[in-house]
Residue, then its C-alpha position, 0 to 999 in steps of 0.5 A: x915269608x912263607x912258602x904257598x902251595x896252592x891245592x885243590x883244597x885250598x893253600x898249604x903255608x909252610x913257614x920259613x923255620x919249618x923249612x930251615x930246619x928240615x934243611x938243618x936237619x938234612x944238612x947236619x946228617x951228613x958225614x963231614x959237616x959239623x954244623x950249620x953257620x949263620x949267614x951273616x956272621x959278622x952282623x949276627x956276632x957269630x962264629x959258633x955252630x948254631x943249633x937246631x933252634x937257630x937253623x934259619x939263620x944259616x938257611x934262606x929260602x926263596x919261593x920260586x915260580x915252581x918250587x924254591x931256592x935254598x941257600x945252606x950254610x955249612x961248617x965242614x970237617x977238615x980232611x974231608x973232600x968239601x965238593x963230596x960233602x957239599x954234593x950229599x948236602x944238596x942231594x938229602x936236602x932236595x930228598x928231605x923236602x920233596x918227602x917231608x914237605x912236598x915241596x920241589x926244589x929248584x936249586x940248593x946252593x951250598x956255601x961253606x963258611x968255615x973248616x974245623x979240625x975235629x978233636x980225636 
């Protein structure tokens, strides 16, 4: 599935992946997130971080009367504040869209699957 966009030029379609890994990308370039998880780790058999090419198996993207609905799934440092964290996720992926993308989002909701203890 893809997001539409409807101009006057004609419809603009923007995959699924392309957005993911925006999301991704906006996602891990916060402090205190140490990577993306997936969202079914019990079906995908998979615990690890994943990387830049499976981004769209941590992000589900909803298109919605006027914009979309992002789910992000997230891995955070242990010691950091996860309600700060989870509050910069949401804020650089409603920027990243709406500046990469032109597309508005109507909500970003974080899930956090995991806490890791990073080594010094």
């Amino acid at each position: 599935m893809a997001v539409k966009i409807k101009t006057q030029a004609g419809t603009i379609e923007i995959a699924n992946e392309v957005i993911a890994t925006v999301v991704g990308g906006a996602a891990t370039d916060i402090y205190g997130v140490v990577g993306m998880a997936s969202k079914n780790q019990i079906k995908d058999n998979l615990n690890d971080i994943l990387r830049k090419e499976n981004y769209s198996r941590g992000v589900i993207v909803r298109q919605e009367e006027n914009g979309v609905a992002v789910d992000v799934y997230i891995i955070v440092s242990y010691g950091t504040k996860i309600s700060e964290v989870s509050r910069n996720v949401q804020e650089k992926v409603k920027y990243n869209l709406e500046t990469m993308l032109g597309i508005v989002a109507n909500s970003v909701n974080i899930f956090v699957q995991g806490v890791r203890v990073l080594p010094e």
